[in-house]
Predicted model as a PDB file, atoms N, CA, C, CB and O in Angstrom, pLDDT in the B-factor column:
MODEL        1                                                                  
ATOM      1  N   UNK A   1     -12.308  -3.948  -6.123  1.00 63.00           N  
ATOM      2  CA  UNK A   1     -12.896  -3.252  -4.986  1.00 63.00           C  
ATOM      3  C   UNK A   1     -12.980  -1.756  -5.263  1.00 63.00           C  
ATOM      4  CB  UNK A   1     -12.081  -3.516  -3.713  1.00 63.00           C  
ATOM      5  O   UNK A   1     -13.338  -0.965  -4.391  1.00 63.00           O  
ATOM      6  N   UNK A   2     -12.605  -1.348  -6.626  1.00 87.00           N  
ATOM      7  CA  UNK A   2     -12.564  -0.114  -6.775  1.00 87.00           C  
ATOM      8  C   UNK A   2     -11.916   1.064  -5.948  1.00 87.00           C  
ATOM      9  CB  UNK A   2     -13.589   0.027  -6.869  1.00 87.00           C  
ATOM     10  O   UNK A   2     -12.288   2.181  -5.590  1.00 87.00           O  
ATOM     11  N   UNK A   3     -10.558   0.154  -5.782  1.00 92.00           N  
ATOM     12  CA  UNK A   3      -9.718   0.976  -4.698  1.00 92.00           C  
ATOM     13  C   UNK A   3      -9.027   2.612  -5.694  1.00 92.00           C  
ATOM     14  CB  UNK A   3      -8.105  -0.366  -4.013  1.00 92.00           C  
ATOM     15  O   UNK A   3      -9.192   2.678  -6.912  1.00 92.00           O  
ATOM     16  N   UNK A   4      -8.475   3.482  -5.097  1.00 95.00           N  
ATOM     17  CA  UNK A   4      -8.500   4.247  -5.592  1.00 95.00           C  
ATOM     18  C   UNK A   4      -7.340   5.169  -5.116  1.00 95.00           C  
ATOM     19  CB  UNK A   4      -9.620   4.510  -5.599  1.00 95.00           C  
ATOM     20  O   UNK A   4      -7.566   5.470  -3.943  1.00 95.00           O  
ATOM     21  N   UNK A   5      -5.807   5.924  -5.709  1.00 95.00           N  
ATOM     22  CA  UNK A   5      -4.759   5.753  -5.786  1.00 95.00           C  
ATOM     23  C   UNK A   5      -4.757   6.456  -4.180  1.00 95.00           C  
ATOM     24  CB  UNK A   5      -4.036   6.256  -7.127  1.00 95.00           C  
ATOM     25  O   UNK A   5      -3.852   6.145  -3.405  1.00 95.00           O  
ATOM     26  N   UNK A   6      -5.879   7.452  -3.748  1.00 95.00           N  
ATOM     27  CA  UNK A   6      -6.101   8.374  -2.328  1.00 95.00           C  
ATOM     28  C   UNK A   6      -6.358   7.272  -1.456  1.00 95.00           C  
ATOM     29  CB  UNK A   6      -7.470   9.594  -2.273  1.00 95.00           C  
ATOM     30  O   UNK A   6      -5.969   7.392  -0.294  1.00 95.00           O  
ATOM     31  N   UNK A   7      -7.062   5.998  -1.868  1.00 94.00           N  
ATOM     32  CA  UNK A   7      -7.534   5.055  -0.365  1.00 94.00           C  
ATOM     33  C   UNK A   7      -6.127   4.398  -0.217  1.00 94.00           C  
ATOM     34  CB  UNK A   7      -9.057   3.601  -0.546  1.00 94.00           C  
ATOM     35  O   UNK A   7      -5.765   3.950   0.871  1.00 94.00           O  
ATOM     36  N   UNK A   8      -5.258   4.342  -1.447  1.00 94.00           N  
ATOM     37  CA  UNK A   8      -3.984   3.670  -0.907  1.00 94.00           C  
ATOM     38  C   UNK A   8      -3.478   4.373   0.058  1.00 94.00           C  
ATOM     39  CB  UNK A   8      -2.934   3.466  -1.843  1.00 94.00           C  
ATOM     40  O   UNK A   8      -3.274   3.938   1.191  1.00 94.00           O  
ATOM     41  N   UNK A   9      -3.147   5.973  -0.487  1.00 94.00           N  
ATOM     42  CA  UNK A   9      -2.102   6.622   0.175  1.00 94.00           C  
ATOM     43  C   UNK A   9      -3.055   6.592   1.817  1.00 94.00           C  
ATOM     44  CB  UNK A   9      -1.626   8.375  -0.679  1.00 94.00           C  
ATOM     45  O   UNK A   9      -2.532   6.234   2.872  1.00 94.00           O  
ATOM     46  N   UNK A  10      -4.004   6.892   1.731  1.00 93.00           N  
ATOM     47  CA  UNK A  10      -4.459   7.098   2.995  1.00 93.00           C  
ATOM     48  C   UNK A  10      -4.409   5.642   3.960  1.00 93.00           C  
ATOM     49  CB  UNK A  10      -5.933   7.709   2.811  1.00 93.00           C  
ATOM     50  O   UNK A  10      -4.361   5.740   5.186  1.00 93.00           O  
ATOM     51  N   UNK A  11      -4.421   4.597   3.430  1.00 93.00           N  
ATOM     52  CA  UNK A  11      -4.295   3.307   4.431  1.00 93.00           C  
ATOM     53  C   UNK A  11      -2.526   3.699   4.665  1.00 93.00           C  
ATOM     54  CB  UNK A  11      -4.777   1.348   3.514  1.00 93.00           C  
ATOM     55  O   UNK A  11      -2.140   3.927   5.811  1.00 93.00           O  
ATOM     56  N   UNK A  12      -1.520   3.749   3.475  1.00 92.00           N  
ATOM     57  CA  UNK A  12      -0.781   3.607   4.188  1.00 92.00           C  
ATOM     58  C   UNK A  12       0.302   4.706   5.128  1.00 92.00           C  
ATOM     59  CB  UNK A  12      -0.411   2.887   3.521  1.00 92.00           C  
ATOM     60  O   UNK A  12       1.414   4.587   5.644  1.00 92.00           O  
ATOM     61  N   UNK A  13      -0.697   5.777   5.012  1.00 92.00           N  
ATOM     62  CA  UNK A  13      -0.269   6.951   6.204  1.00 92.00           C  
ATOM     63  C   UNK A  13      -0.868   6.583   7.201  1.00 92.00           C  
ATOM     64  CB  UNK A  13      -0.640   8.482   6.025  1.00 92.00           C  
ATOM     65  O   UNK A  13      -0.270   6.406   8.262  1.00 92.00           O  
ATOM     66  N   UNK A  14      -2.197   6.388   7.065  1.00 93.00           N  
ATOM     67  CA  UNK A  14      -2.986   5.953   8.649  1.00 93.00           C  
ATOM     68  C   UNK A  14      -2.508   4.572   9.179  1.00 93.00           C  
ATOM     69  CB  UNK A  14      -4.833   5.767   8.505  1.00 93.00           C  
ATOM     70  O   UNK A  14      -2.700   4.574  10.395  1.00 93.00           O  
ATOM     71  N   UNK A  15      -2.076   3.633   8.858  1.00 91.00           N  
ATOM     72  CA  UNK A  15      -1.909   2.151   9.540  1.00 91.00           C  
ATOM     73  C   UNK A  15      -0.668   1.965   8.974  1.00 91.00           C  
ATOM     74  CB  UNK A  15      -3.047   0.861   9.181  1.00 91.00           C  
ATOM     75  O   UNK A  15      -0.332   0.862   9.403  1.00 91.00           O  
ATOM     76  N   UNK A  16       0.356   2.443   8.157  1.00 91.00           N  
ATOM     77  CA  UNK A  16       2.054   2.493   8.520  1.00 91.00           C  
ATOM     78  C   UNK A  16       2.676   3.188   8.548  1.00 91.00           C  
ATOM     79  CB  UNK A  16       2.828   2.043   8.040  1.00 91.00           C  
ATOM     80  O   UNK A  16       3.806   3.028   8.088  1.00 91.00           O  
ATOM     81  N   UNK A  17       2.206   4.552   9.206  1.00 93.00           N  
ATOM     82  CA  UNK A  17       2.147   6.013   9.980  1.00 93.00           C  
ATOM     83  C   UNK A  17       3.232   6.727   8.592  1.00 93.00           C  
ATOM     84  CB  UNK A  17       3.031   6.015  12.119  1.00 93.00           C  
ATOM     85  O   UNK A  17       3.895   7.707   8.930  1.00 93.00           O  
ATOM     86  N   UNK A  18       3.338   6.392   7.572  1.00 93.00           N  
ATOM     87  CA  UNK A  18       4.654   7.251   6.665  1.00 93.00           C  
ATOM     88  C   UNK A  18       3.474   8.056   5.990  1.00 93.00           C  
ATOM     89  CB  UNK A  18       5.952   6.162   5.307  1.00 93.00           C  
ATOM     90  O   UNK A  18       2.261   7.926   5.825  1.00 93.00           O  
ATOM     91  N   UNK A  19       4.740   9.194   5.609  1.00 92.00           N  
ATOM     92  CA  UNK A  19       3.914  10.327   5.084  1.00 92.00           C  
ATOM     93  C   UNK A  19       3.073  10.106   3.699  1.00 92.00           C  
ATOM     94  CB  UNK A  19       4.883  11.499   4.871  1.00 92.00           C  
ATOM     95  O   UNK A  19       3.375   9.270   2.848  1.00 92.00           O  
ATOM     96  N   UNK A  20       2.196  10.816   3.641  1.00 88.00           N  
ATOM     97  CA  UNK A  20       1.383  10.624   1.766  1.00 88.00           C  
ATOM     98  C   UNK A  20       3.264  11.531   0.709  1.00 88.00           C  
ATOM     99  CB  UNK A  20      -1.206  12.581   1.491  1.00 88.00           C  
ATOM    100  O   UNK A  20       3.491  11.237  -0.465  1.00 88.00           O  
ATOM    101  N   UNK A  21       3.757  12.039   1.130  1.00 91.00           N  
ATOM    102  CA  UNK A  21       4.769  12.129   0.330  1.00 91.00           C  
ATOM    103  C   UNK A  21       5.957  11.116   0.170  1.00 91.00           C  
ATOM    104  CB  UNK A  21       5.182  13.188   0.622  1.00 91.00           C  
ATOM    105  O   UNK A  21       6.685  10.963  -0.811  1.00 91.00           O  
ATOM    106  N   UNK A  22       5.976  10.422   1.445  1.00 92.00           N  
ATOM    107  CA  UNK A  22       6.710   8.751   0.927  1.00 92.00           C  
ATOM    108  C   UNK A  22       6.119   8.039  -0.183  1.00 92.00           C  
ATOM    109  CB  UNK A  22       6.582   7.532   2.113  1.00 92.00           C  
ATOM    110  O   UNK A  22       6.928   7.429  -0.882  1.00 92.00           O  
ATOM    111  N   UNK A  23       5.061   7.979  -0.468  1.00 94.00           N  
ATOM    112  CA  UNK A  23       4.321   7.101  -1.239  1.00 94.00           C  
ATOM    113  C   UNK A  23       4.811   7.572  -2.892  1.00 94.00           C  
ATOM    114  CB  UNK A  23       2.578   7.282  -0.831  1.00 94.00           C  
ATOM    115  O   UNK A  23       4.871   8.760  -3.209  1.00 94.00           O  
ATOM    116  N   UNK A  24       5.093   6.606  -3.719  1.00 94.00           N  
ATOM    117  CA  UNK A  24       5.729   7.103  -4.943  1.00 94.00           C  
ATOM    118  C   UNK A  24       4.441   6.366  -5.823  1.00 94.00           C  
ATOM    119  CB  UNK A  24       7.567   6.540  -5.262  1.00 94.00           C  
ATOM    120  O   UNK A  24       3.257   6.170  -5.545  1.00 94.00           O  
ATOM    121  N   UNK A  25       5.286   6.060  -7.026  1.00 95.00           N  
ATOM    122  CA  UNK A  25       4.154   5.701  -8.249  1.00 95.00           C  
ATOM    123  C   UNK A  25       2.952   4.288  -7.380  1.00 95.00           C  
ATOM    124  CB  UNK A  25       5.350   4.831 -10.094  1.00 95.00           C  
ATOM    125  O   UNK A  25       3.103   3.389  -6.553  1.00 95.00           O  
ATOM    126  N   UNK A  26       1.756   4.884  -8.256  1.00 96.00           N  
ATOM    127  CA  UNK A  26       0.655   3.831  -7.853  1.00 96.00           C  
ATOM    128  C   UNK A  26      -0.051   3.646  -8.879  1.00 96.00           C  
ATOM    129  CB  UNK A  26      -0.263   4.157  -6.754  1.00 96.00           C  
ATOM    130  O   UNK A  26      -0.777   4.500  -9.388  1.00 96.00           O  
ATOM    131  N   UNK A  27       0.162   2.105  -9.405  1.00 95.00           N  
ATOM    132  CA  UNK A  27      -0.115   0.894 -10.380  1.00 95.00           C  
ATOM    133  C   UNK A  27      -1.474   0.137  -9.888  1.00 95.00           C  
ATOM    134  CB  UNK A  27       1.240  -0.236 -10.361  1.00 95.00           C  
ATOM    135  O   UNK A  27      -1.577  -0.760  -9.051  1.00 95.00           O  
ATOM    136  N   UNK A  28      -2.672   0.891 -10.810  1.00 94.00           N  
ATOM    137  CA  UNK A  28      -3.968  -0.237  -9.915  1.00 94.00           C  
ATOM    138  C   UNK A  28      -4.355  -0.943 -11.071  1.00 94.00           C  
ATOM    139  CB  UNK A  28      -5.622   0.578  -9.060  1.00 94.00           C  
ATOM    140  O   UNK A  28      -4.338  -0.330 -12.139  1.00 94.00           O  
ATOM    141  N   UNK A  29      -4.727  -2.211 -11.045  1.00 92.00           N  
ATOM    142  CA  UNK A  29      -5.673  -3.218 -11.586  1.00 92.00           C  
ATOM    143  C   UNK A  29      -6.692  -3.535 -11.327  1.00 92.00           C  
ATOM    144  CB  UNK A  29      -5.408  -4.083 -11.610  1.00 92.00           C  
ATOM    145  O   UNK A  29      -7.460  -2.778 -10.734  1.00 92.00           O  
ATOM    146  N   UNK A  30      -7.104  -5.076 -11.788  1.00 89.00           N  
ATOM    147  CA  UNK A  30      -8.140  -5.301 -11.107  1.00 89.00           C  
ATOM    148  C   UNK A  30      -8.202  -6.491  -9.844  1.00 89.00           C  
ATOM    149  CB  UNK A  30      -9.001  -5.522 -12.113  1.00 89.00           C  
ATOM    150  O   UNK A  30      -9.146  -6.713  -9.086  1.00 89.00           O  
ATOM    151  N   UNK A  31      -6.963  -7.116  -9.893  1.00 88.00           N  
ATOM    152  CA  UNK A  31      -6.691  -8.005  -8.945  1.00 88.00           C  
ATOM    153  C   UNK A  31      -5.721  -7.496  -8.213  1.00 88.00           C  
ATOM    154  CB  UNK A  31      -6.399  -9.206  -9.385  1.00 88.00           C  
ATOM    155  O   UNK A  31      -5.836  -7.820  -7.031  1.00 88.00           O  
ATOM    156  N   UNK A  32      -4.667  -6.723  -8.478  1.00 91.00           N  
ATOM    157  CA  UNK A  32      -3.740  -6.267  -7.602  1.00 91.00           C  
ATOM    158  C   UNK A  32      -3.342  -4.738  -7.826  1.00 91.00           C  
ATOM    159  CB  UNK A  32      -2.588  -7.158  -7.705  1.00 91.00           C  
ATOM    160  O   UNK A  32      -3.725  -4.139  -8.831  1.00 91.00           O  
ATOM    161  N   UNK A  33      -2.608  -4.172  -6.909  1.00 93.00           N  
ATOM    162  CA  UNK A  33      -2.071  -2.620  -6.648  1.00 93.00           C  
ATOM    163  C   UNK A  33      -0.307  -2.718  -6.192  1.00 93.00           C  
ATOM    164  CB  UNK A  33      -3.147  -1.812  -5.120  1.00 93.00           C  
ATOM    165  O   UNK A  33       0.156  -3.374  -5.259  1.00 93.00           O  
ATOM    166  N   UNK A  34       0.544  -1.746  -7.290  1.00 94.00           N  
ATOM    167  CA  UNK A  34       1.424  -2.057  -6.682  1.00 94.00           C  
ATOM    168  C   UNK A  34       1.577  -0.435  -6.344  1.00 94.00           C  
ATOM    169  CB  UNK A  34       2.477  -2.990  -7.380  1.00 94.00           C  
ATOM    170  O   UNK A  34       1.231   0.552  -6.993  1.00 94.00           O  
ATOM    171  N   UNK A  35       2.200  -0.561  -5.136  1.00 94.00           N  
ATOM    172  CA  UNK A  35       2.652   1.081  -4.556  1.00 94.00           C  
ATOM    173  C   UNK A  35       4.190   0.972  -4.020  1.00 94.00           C  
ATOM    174  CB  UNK A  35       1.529   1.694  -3.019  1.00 94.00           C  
ATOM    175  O   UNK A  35       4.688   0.114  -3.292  1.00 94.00           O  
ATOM    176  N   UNK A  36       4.912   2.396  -4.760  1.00 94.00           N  
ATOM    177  CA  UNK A  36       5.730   2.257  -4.471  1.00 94.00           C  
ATOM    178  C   UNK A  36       6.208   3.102  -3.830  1.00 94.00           C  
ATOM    179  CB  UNK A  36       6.130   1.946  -5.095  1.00 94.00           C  
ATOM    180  O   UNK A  36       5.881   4.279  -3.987  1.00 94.00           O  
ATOM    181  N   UNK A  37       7.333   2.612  -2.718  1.00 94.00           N  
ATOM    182  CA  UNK A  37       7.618   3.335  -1.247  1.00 94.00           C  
ATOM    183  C   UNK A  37       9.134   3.237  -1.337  1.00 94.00           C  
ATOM    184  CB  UNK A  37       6.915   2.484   0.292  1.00 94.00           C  
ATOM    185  O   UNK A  37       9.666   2.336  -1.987  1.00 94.00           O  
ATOM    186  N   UNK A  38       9.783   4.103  -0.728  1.00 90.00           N  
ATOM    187  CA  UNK A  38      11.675   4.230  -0.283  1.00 90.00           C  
ATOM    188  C   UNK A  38      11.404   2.583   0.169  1.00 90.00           C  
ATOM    189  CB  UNK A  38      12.436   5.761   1.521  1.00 90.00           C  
ATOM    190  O   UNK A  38      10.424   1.994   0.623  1.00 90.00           O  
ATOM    191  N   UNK A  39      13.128   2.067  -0.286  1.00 90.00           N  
ATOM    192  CA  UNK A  39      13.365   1.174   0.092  1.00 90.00           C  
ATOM    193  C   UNK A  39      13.255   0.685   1.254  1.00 90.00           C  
ATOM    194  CB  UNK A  39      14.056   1.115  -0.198  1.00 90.00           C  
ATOM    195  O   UNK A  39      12.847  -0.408   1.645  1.00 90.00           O  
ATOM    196  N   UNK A  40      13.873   2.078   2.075  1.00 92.00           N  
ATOM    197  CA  UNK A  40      13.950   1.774   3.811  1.00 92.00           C  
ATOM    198  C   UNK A  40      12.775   1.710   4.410  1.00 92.00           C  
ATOM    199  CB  UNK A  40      14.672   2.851   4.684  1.00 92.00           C  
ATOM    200  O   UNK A  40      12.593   1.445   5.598  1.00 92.00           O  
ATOM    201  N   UNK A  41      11.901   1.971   3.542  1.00 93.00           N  
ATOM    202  CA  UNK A  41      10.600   2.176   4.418  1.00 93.00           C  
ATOM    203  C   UNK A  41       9.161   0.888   3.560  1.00 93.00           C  
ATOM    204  CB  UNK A  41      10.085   4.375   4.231  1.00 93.00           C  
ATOM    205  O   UNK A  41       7.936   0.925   3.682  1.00 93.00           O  
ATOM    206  N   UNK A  42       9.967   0.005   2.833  1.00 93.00           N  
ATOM    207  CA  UNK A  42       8.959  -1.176   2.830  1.00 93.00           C  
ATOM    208  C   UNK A  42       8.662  -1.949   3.435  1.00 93.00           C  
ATOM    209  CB  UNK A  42       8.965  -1.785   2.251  1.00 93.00           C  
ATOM    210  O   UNK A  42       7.618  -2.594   3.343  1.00 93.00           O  
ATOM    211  N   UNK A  43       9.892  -2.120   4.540  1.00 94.00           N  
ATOM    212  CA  UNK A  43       9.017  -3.608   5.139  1.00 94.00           C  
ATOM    213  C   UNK A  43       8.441  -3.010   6.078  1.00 94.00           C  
ATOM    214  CB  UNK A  43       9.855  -5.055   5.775  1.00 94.00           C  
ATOM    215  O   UNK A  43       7.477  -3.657   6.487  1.00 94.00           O  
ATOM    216  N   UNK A  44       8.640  -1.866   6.708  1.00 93.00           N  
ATOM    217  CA  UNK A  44       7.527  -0.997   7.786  1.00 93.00           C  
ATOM    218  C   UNK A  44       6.288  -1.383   7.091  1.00 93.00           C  
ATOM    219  CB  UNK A  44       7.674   0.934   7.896  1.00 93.00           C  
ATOM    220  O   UNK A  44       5.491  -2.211   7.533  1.00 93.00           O  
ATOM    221  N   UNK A  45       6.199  -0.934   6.310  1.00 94.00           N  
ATOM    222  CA  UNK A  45       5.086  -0.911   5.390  1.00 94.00           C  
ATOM    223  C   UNK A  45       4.605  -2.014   5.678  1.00 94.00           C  
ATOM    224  CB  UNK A  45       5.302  -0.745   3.990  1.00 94.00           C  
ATOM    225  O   UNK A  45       3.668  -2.035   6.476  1.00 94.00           O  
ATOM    226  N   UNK A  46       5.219  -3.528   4.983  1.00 94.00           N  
ATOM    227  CA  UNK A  46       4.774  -4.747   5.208  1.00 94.00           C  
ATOM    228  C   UNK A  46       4.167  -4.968   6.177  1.00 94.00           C  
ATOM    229  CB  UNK A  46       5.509  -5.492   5.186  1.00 94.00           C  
ATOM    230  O   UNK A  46       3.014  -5.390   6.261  1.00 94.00           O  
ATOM    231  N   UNK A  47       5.171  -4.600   7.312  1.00 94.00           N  
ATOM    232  CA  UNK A  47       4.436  -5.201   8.346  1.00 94.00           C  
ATOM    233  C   UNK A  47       3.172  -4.575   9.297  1.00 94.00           C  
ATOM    234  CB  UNK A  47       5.413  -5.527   9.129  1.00 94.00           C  
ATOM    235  O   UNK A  47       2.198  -5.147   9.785  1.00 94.00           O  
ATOM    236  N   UNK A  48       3.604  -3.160   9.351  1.00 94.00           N  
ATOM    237  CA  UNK A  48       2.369  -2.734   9.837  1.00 94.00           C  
ATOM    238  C   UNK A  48       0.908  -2.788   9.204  1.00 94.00           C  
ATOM    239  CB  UNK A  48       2.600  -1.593  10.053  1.00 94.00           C  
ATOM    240  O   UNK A  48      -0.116  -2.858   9.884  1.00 94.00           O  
ATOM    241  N   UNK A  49       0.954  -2.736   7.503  1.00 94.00           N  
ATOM    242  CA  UNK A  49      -0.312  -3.178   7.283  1.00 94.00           C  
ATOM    243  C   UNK A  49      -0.953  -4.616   7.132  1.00 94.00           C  
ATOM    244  CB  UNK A  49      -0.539  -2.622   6.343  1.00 94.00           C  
ATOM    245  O   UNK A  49      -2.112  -4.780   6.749  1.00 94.00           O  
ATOM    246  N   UNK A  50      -0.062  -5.675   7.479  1.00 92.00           N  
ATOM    247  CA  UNK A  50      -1.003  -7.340   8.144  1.00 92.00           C  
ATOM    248  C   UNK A  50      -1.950  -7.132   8.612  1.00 92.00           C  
ATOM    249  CB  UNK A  50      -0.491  -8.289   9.301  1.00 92.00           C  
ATOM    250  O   UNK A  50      -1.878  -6.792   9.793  1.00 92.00           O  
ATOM    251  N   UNK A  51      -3.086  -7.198   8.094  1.00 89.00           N  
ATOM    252  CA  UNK A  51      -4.342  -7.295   8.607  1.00 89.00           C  
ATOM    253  C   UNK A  51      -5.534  -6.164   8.815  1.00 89.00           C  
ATOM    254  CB  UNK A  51      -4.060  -7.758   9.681  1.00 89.00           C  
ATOM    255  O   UNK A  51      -6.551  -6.318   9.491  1.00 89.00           O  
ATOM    256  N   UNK A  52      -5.103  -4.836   7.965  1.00 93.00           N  
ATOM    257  CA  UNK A  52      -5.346  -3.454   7.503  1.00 93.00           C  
ATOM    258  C   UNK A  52      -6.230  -3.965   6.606  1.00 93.00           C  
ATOM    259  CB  UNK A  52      -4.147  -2.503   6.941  1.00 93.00           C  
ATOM    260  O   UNK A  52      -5.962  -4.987   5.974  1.00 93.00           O  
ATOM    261  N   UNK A  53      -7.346  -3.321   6.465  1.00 92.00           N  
ATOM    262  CA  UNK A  53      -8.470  -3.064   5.140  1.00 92.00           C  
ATOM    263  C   UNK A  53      -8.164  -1.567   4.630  1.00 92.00           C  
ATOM    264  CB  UNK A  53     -10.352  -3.157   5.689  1.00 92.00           C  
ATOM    265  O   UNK A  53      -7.464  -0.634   5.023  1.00 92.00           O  
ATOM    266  N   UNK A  54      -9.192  -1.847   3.373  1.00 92.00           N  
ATOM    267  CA  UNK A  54      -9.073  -0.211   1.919  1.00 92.00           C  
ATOM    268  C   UNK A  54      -9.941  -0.895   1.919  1.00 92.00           C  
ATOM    269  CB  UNK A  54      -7.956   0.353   0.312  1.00 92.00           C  
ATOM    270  O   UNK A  54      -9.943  -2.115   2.085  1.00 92.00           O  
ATOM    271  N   UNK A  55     -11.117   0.067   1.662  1.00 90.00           N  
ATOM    272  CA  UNK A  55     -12.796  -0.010   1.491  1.00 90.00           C  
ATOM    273  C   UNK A  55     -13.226  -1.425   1.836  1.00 90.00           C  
ATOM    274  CB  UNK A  55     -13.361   0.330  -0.158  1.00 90.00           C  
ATOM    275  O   UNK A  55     -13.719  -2.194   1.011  1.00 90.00           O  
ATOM    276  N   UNK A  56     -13.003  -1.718   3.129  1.00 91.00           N  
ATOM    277  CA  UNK A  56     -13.631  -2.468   3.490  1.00 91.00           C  
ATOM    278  C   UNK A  56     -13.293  -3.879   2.946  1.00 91.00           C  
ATOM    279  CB  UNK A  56     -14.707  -2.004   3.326  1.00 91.00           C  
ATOM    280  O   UNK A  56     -14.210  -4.687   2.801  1.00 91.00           O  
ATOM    281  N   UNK A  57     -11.839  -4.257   2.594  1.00 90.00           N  
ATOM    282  CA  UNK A  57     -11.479  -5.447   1.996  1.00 90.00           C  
ATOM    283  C   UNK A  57      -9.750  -5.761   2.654  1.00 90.00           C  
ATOM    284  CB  UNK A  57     -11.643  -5.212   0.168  1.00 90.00           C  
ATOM    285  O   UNK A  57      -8.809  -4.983   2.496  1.00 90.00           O  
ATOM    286  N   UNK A  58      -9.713  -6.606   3.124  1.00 92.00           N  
ATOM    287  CA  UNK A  58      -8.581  -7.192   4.119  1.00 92.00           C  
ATOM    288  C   UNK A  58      -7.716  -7.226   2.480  1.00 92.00           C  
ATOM    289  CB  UNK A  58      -8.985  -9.089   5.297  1.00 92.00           C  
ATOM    290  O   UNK A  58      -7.960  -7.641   1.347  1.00 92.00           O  
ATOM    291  N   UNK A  59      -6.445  -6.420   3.289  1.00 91.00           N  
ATOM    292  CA  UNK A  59      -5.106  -6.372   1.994  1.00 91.00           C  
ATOM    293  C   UNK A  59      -4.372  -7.423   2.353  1.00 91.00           C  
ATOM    294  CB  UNK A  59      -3.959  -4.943   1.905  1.00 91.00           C  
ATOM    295  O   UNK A  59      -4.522  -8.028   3.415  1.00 91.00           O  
ATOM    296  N   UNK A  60      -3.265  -7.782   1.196  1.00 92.00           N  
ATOM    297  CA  UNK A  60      -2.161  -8.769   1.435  1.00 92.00           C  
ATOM    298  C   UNK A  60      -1.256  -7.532   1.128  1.00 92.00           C  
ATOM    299  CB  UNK A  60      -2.028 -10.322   0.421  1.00 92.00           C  
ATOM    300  O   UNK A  60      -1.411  -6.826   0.131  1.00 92.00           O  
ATOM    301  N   UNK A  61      -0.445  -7.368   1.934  1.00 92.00           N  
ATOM    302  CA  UNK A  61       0.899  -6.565   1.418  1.00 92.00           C  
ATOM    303  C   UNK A  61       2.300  -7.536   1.714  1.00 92.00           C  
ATOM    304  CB  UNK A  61       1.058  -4.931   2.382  1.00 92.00           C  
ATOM    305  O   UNK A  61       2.915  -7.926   2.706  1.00 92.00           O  
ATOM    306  N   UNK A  62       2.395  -7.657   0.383  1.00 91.00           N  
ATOM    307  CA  UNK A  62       4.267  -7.939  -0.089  1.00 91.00           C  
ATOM    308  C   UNK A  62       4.840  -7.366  -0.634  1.00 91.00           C  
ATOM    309  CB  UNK A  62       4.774  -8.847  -0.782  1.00 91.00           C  
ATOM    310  O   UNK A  62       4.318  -6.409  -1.206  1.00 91.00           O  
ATOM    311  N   UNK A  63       6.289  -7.626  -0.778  1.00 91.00           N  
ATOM    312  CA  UNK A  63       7.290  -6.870  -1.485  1.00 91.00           C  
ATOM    313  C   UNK A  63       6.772  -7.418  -3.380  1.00 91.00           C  
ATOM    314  CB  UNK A  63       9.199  -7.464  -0.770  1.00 91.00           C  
ATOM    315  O   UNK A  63       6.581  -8.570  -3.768  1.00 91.00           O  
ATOM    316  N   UNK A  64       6.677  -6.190  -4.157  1.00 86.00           N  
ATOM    317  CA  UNK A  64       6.628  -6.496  -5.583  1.00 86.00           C  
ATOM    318  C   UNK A  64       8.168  -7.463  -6.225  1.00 86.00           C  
ATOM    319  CB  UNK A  64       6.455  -4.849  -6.350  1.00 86.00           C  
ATOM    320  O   UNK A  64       9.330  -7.407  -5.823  1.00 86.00           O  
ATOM    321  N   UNK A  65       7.648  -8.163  -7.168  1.00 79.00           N  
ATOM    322  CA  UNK A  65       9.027  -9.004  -7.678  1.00 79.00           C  
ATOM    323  C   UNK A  65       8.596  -9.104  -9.046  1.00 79.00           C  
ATOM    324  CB  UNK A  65       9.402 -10.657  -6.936  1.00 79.00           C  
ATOM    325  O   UNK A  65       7.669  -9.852  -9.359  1.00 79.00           O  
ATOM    326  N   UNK A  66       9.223  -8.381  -9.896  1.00 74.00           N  
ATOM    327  CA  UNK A  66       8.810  -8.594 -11.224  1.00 74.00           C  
ATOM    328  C   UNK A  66       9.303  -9.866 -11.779  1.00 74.00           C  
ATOM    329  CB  UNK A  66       9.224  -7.512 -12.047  1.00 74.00           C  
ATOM    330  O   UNK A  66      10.398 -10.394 -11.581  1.00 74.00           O  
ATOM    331  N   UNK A  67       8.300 -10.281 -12.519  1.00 67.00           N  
ATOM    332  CA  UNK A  67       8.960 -11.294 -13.644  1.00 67.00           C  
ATOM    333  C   UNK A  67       9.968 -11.530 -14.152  1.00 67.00           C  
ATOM    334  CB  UNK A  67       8.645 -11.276 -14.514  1.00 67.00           C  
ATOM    335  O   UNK A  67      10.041 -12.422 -14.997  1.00 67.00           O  
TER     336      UNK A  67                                                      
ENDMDL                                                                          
END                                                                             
């Protein structure tokens, strides 16, 4: 979708109200994005963005789990 590391930070200041300086390293591909946020402040994250779009494409947000 050609998301882009500013449409992250900006979905997740605007729709899980934390600051663009919460937002830590951002990992994009082409199927997935991982962004990383304070511990205390992921599942806010989670949950307020259920059902949030970035350019116009409905996100899945979960917690990352590496291999």
């Amino acid at each position: 979708a050609r998301v882009r590391p500013g449409d992250l930070v900006g979905a997740f200041a605007g729709e899980a109200g934390i600051a663009g300086k919460d937002v830590g390293a951002i990992h994009i591909t082409e199927r997935f994005s991982v962004v990383g946020v304070r511990e205390e402040l992921a599942q806010v994250v989670i949950e307020r963005m259920q059902g949030a779009t970035i350019r116009g494409r409905r996100v899945q947000v979960r917690p990352y789990q590496s291999r």
